[in-house]
Backbone bond lengths (Angstrom), bond angles and torsions (degrees), N, CA, C in turn:
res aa  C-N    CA-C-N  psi(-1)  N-CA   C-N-CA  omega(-1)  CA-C   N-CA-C  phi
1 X - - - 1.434 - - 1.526 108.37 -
2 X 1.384 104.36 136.19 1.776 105.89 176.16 1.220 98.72 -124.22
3 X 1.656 114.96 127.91 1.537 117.65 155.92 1.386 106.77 -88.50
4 X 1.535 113.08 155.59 1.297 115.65 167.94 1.844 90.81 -152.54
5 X 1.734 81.89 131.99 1.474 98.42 171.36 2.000 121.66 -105.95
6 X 1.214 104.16 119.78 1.351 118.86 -162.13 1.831 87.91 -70.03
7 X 1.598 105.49 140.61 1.084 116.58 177.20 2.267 96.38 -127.32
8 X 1.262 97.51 131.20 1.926 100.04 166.17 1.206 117.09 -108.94
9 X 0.994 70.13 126.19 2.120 93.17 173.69 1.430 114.70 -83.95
10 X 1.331 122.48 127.95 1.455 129.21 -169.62 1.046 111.59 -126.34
11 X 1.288 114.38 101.20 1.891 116.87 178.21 1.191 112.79 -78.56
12 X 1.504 95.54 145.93 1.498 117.37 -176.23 1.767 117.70 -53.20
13 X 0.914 107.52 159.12 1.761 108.73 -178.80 1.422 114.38 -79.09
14 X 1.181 128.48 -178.72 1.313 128.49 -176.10 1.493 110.51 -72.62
15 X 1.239 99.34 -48.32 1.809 128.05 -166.55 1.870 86.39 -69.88
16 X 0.869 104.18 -51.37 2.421 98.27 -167.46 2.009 90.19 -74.50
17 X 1.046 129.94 -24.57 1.588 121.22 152.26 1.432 127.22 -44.15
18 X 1.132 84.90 -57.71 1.909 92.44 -170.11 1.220 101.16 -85.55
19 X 1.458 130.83 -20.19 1.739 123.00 -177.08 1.841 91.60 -74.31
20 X 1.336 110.31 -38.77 1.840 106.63 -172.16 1.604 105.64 -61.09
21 X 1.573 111.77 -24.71 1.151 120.45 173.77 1.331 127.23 -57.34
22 X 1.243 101.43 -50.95 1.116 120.82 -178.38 1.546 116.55 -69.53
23 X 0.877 122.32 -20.20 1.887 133.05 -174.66 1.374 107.37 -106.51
24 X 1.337 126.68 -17.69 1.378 116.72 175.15 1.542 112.99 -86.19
25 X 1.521 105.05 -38.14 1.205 101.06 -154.61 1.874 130.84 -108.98
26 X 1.239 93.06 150.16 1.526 102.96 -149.97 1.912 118.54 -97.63
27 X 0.996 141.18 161.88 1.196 147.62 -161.06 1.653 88.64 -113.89
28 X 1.160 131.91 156.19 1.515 139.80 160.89 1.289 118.52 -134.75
29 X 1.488 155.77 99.55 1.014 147.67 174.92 1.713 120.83 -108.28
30 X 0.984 107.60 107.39 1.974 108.34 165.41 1.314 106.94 -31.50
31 X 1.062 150.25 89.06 1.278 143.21 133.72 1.706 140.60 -13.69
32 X 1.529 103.71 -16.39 1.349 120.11 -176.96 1.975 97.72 -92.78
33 X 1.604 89.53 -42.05 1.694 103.82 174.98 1.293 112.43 -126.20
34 X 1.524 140.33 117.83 1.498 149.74 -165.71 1.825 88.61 -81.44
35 X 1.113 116.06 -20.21 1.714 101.32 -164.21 1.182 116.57 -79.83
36 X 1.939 94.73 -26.03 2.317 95.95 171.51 1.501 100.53 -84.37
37 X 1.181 91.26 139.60 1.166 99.42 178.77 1.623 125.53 -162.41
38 X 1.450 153.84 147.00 1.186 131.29 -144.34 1.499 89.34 176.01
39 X 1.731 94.06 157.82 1.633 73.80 -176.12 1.947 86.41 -132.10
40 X 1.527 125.88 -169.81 1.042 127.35 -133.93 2.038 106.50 -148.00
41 X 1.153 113.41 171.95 1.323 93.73 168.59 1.771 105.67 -142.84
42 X 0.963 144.08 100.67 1.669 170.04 176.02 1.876 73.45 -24.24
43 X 1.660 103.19 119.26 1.778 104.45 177.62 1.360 80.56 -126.04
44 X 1.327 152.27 -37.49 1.695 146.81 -171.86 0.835 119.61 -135.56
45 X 1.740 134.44 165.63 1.281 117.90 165.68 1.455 96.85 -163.37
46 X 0.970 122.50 129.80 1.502 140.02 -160.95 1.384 127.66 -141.20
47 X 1.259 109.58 107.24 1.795 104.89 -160.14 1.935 108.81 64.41
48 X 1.719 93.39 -123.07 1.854 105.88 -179.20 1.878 97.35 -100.43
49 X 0.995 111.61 15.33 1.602 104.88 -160.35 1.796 89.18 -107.62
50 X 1.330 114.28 135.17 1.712 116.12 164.22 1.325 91.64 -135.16
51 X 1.112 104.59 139.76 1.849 139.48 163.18 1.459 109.82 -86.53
52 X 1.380 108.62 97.90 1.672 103.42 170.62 1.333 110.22 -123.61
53 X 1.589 107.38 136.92 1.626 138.46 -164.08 1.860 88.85 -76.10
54 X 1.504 111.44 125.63 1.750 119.90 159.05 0.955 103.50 -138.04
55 X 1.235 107.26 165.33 1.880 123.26 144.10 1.033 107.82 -50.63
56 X 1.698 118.79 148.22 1.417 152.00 -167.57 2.274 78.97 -78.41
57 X 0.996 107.70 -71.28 1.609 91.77 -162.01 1.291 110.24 -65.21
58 X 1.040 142.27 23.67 1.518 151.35 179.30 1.368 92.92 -105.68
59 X 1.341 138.31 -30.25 1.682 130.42 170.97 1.184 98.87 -120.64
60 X 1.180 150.11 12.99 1.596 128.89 -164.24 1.167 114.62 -72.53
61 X 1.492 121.21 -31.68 1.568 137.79 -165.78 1.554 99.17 -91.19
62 X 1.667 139.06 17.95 0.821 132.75 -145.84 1.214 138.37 12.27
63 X 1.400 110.51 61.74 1.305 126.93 161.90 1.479 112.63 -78.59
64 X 1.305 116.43 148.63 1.583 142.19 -174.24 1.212 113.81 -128.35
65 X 1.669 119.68 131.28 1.270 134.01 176.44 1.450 101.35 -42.64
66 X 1.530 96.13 151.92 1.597 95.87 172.90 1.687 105.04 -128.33
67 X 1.365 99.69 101.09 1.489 115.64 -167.91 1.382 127.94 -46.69
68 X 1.570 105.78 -17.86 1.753 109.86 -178.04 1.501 88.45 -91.49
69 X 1.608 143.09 -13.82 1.326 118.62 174.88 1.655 116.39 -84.82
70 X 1.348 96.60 -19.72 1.462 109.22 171.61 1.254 117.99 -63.07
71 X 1.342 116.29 -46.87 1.465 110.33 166.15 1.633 119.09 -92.83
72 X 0.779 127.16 43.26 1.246 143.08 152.38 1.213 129.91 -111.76
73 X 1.732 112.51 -19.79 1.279 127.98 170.01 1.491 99.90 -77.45
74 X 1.399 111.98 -54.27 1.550 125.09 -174.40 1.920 113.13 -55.62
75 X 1.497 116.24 -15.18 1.193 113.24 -173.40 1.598 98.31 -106.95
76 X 1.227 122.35 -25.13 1.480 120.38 154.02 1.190 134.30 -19.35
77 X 1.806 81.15 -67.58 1.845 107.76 -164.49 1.620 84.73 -93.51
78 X 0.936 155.76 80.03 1.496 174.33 -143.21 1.634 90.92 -50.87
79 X 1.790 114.16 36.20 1.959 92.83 167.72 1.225 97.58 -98.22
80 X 1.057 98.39 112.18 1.829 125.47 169.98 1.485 98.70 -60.82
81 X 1.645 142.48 -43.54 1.380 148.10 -178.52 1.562 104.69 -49.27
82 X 1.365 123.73 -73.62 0.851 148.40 -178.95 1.644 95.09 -55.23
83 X 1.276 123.68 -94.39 1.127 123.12 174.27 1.844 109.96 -9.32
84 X 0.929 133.56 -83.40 1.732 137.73 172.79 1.379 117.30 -22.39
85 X 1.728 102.30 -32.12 1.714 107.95 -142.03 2.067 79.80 -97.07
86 X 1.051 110.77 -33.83 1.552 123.73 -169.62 1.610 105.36 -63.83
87 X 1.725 112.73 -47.47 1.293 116.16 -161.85 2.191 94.90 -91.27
88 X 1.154 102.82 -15.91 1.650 86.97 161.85 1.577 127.56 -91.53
89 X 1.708 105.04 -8.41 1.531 97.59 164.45 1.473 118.24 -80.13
90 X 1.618 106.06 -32.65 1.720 103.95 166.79 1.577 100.89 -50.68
91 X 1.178 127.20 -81.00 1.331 127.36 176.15 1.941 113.27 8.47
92 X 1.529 79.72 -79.75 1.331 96.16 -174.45 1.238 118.96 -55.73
93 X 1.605 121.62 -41.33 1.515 116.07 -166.62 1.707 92.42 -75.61
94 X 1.039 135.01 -1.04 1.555 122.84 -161.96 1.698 128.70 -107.80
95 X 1.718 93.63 1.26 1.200 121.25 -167.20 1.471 90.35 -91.82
């Protein structure tokens, strides 16, 4: 005899998509050049440190996020988390 217990899977709504959308994802701008530019998706975050997934030509020219657009994106999309976590790495790099 085999039991098997049926488990349902319930996908997310359209609206809890685009809000995950909205909180992961990041703006990238070269700072040396405002015109490269690319944006990113938040894959970790550990302590003050986040790991965000891009395209290779979105940094190739060694371009670097530019953290006051990041949090400006982040105060947009109303994540206050993100938003906080952005304006204490400016903090930090400025000391």
């Amino acid at each position: 005899m085999v039991l098997v217990q049926s488990q349902v899977a319930v996908a997310l709504s359209q609206q809890e998509v685009e809000q995950i959308g909205r909180e992961i994802t990041v703006w990238i701008v070269n700072t040396q050049d405002p015109t490269v530019s690319g944006s990113g998706v938040l894959i970790k975050h550990s302590g003050d440190t986040y790991t965000v997934l891009t395209a290779y030509h979105v940094v190739k020219d060694g371009g670097i996020a530019d953290l006051q657009k990041a949090a400006e994106l982040f105060q947009q999309q109303g994540n206050t988390q993100f938003y906080q976590k952005t304006l204490e790495l400016i903090r930090k790099y400025q000391q």
